[in-house]
N, C-alpha and C positions, 0 to 999 in steps of 0.2 A: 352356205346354201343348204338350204334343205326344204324336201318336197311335201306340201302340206298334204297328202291324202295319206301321210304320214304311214308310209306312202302309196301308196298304190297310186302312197307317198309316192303320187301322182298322178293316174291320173283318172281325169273324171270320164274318160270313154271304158275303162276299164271297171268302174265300178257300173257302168250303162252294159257292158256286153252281161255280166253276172249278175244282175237284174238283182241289185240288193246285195249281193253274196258278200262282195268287197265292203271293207270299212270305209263310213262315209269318215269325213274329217273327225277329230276330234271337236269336242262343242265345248267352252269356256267361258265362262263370265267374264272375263275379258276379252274376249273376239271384237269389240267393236274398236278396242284400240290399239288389235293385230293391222300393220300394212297390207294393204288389197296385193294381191297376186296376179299375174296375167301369166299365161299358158296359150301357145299358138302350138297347136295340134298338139304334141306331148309333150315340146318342151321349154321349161321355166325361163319365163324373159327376165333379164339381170339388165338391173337399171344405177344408176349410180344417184337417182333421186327417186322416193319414193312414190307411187301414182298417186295422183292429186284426185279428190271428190268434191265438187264443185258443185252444188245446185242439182244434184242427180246426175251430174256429167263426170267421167272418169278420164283425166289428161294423165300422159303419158310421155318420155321423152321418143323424140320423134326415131332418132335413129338407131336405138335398139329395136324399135317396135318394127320400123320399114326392111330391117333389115333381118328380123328375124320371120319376117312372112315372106321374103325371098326377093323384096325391091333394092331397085338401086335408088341413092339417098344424093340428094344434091342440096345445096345450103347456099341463097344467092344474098348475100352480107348489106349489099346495096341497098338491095328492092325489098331486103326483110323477107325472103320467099324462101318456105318448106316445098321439096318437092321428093314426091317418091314415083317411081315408075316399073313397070314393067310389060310384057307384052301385050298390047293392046291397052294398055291402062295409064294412065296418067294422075297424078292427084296435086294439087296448088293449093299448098295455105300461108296465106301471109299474117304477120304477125299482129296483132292484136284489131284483127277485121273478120265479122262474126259470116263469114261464107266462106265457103274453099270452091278450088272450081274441079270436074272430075270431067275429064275428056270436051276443057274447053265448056263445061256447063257449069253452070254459077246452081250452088248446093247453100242452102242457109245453113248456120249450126247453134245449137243451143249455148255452144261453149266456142271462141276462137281461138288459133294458135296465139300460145305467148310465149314469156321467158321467163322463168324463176329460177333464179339463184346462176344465170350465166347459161342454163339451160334450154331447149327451145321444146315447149311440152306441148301434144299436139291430141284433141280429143278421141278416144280410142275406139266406140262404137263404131262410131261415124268413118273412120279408115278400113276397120274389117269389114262393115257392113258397104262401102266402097268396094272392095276387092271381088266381093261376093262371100265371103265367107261367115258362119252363124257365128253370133256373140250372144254369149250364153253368163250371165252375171249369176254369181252362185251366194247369198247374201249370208247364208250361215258360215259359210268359213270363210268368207271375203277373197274371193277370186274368180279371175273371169277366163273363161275361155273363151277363145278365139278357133273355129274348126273349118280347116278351109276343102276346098273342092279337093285339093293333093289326097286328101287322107279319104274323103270319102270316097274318092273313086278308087283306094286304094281299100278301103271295108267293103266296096261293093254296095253300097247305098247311098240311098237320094235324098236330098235336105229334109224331106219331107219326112222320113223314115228318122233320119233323125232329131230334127224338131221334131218328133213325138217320144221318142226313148229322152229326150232331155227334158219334156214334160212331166212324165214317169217319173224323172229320177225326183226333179225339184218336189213333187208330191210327197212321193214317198220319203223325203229328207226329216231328219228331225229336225228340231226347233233348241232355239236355249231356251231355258225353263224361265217359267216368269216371275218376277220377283218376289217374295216373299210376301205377304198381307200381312199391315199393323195389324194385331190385334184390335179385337172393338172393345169400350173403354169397359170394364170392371171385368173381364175376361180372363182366366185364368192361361199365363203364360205357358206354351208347348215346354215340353220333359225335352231339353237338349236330343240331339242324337247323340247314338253307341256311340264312340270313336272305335272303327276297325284299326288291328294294328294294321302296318303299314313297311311295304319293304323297305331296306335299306334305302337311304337317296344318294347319289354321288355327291360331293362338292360341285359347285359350279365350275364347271373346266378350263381351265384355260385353251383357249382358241388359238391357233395359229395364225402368226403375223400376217397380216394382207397387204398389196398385193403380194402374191405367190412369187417368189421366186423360179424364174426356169432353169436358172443354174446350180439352185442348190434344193432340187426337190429330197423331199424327205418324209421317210413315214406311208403309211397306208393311205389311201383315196377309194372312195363308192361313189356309182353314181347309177341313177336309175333310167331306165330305157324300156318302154312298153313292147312286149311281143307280143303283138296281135295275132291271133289264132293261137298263141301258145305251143308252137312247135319247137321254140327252141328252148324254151325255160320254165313253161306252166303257164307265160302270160304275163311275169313279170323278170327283166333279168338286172339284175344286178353286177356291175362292172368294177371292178377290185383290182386296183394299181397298188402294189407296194416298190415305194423307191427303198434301196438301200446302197450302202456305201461303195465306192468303186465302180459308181455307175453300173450296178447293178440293177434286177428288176424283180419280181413277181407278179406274173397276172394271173388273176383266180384267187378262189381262196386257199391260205397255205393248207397245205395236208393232213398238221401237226395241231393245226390253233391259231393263234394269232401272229399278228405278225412279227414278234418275240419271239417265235419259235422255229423260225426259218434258217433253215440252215441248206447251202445252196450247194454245198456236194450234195447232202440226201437230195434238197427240191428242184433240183434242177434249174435255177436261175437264170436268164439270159442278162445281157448287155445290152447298151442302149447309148442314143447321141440324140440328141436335141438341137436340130439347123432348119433355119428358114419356115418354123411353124411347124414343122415333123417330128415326129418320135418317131424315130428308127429303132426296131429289136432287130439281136442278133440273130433271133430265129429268121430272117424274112419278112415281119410282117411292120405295118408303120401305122399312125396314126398322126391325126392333126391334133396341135397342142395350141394352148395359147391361154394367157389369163385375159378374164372379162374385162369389163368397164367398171367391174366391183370388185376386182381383185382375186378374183376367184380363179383357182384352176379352171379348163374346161378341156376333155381330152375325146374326140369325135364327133363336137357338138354337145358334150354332155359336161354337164355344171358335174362339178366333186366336191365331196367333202369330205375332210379329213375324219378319221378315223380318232376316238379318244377314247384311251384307254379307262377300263372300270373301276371306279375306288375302289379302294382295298376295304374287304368284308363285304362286298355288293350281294347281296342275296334277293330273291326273287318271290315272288305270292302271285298266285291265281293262274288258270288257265289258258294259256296264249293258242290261238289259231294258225293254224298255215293252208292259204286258200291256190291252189294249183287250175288249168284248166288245160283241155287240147280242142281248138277248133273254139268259133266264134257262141259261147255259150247263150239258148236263146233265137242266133239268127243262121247258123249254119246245121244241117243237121247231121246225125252221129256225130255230137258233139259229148265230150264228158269237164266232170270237172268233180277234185277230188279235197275234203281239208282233212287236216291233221292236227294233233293236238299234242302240246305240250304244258302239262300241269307241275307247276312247282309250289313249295311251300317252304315256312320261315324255317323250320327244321333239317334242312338243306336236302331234303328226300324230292324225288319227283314221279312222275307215271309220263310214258308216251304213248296215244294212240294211232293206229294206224302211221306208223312211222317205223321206216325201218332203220335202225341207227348206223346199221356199215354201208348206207348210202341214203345220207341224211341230205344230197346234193340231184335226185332223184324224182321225180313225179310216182310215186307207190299206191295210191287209192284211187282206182276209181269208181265211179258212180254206178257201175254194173257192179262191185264187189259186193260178196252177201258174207263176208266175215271180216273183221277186225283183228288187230294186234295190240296187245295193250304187257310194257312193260315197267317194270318201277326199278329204283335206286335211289344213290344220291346223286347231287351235283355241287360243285364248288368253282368258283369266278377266279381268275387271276389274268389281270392284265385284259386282253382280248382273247383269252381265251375260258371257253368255259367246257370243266374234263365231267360227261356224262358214265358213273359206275355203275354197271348193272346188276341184279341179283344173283347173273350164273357168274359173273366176274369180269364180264366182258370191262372195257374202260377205252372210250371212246373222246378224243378233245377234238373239237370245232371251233372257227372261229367265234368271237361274241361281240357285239358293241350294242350302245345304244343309239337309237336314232332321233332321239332329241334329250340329250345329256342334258341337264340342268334346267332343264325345257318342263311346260307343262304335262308331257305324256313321259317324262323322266321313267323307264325301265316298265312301262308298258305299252313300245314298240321296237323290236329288239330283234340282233342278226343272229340266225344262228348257221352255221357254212354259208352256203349261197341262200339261202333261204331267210326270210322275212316272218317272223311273228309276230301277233298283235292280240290282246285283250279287248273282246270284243266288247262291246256297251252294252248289247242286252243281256 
């Protein structure tokens, strides 16, 4: 699993509060034959068939979708009848008959429920836009949100308020570039482009087996979770599970680097048991576990994904961002928000600005600041860990991974401790 706003690498309200600030998706020439994505309020629907596009109509299997906007799911085998409900709401689609009915009213639809592949796929607009909630179709990175009343009344805004920030954003979105023009005929062919070099690439990584096992978890896990207002993380937080042997744990990022570097006399490790949907720690605290319908971990409602380690010699080029805020930037006021920069190059040297490295886990800039910090060294990758040396001697290791390994934005979206870097586009 992994979150395309790659991520704010997830999600699309967060790149609406920062009015541009956040990376929109990455944009690829093959986007058109990327799988559409759906997102109900921030988090990623996990389907075990892909959503289907039909005629401009987007189906969807019924009881991830019902069940991830908070309905209860019934399936009448007889009558061929989809139903979702919940308070005050009712929805009835039967299978391959082009109306559903929504509190006992007969509703046409462009597209009907049907079945593919054993599946029962049920049209997606047409159920959000049922519930009352905005369905907002994003065509350059092919995903749709779905934003329901919960959240708005939880932002403190009215549809209206936001169908216009989501006007905004679609505006202001870039485009893919358009094809190339043949030449006209006796035209002197364009001088190729430079080739830039280019950073190391990993190998394509190997994935871990799916479904997850819960008896033999192993390895590190991320998963992303939007802080709105950014009181607890900048606005975006990032949740870091490492299992290790003995039913031991880690949560957070290790102290040390990666999670190679954990040693649980220094970090303090707890224990843990896994019963009836629970993760229990020894410290006290618990969460819900469970693998999807895709095989995925998910730990609090939150999709995971594994963690892979960096080829050996992974080295790094260009300037990556880190975008922070506190309070709704834009619609609350005294609101701040702060970036940071981290520049590397092939010669393993790099520069931080506004970053301060013995708490690189930290929000340090803000928007009222009228001076900068800018320091240089090198850096070198090993495993998930990347050890930043400074020119007074300081030598500092943070966790590292990439966030789409072998992936089109391959080591141009990238962790560094709790924190998220990205290479911006323009």
């Amino acid at each position: 699993m992994r979150l395309s706003r790659r991520m704010l690498i997830g999600s699309l309200l967060l790149v609406i509060f920062l009015f541009g600030s956040y990376p929109s998706a990455r944009i690829h020439a093959a986007a058109a034959q990327q799988p559409v994505k759906v997102f109900v309020d921030t988090t990623r629907i996990s389907f075990e068939i892909e959503p289907l596009l039909i005629d401009g109509t987007t189906l969807v299997q019924f009881r991830p979708l019902f069940e991830g906007m908070g309905m209860k799911v019934k399936w009448d085998e007889a009558q061929r009848l989809v139903t979702g409900s919940q308070d005050g709401l009712t929805i009835e689609l039967r299978i391959d008959e082009p109306y559903a009915a929504v509190n006992g009213r007969k509703v046409e639809l462009s597209q009907g429920a049907r079945i593919v592949d054993g599946s029962t796929m049920v049209p997606l607009r047409f159920i959000g836009e049922a519930t009352g909630a905005i369905v907002h179709w994003d065509p350059v990175n092919r995903e749709i949100s779905v934003v329901t009343d919960k959240l708005l009344a939880s932002l403190g805004m009215t549809k209206e308020e936001m169908l216009t920030k989501l006007a905004d954003y679609a505006a202001n979105q870039q485009t893919p570039p358009a094809a190339p023009q043949e030449p006209a005929p006796g035209a002197q062919e364009p001088a190729p482009p430079v080739q830039e070099p280019q950073p190391s690439t990993p190998a394509a990584p190997v994935q871990p087996a799916k479904p997850v096992d819960l008896s033999n978890l192993q390895g590190m896990y991320y998963g992303f979770r939007d802080d709105f207002g950014g009181y607890e993380c900048g606005g975006a937080c990032w949740d870091l599970y490492t299992f290790l042997p003995d039913s031991h744990i880690l949560i957070g990022a290790p102290p040390q680097g990666g999670p190679e570097t954990i040693d649980c006399t220094r970090d303090k490790c707890s224990t843990y048991t896994i019963a009836e949907g629970k993760l229990q720690v020894s410290d006290g605290t618990s969460y819900s576990i469970e693998v999807s319908q895709a095989g995925d971990l998910s730990i609090n409602g939150i999709l995971m994904t594994a963690v892979v380690p960096a080829a050996d010699g992974t080295i790094l080029q260009g300037s990556y961002k880190y975008i922070s805020y506190y309070g709704l930037v834009g619609i609350n006021a005294y609101s701040t928000s702060s970036t940071e920069y981290l520049s590397f190059s092939r010669d393993g040297t790099f520069e931080s600005t506004d970053l301060s490295i013995a708490s690189l886990d930290v929000i340090v800039s803000g928007t009222q600041s009228s001076s900068s910090k800018s320091d240089t060294g090198t850096y070198s990758i090993a495993g998930n860990t990347i050890t930043l040396k400074y020119e007074d001697g300081t030598t500092v290791r943070r966790l590292f991974f990439d966030h789409d390994p072998g992936g089109p934005d391959t080591l141009e979206d990238i962790q560094v401790g709790d924190s998220r870097f990205y290479i911006p586009e323009d």
